[in-house]
C-alpha positions in Angstrom: 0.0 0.0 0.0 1.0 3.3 -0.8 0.3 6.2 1.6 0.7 9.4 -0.1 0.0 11.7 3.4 3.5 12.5 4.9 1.4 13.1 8.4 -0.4 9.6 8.3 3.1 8.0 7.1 4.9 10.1 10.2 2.4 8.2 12.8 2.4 4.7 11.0 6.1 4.3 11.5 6.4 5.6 15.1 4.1 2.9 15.8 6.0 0.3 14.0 9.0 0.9 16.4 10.1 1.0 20.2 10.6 4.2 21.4 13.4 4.5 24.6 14.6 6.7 26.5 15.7 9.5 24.6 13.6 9.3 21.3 13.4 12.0 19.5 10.8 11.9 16.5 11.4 13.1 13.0 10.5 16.5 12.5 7.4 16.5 10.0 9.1 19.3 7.7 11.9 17.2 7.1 10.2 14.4 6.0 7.6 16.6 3.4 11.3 18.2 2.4 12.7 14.1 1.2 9.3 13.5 -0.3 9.5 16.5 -2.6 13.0 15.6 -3.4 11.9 11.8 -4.3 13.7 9.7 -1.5 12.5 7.0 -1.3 10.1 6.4 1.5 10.5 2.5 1.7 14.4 3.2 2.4 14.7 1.3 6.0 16.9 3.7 7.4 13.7 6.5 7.8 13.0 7.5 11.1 
């Protein structure tokens, strides 16, 4: 499945993921700023 909402994709892999001390989430800006410039969004080394 491909989810084209940066947001939705954000939340779907924080959730797939343990979080310890010290997490610190991807900032959603950065994320809209890969997607525009076509990285790949199945790459495995994404927040």
């Amino acid at each position: 499945m491909k989810v084209r909402d940066i947001a939705l994709q954000a939340r779907l892999w924080k959730q797939s993921y343990l979080k310890r001390a010290g997490y610190i989430s991807c900032p959603l800006l950065y994320l809209q700023k890969l997607f525009l410039l076509n990285y790949s969004m199945n790459n495995p080394h994404l927040p």
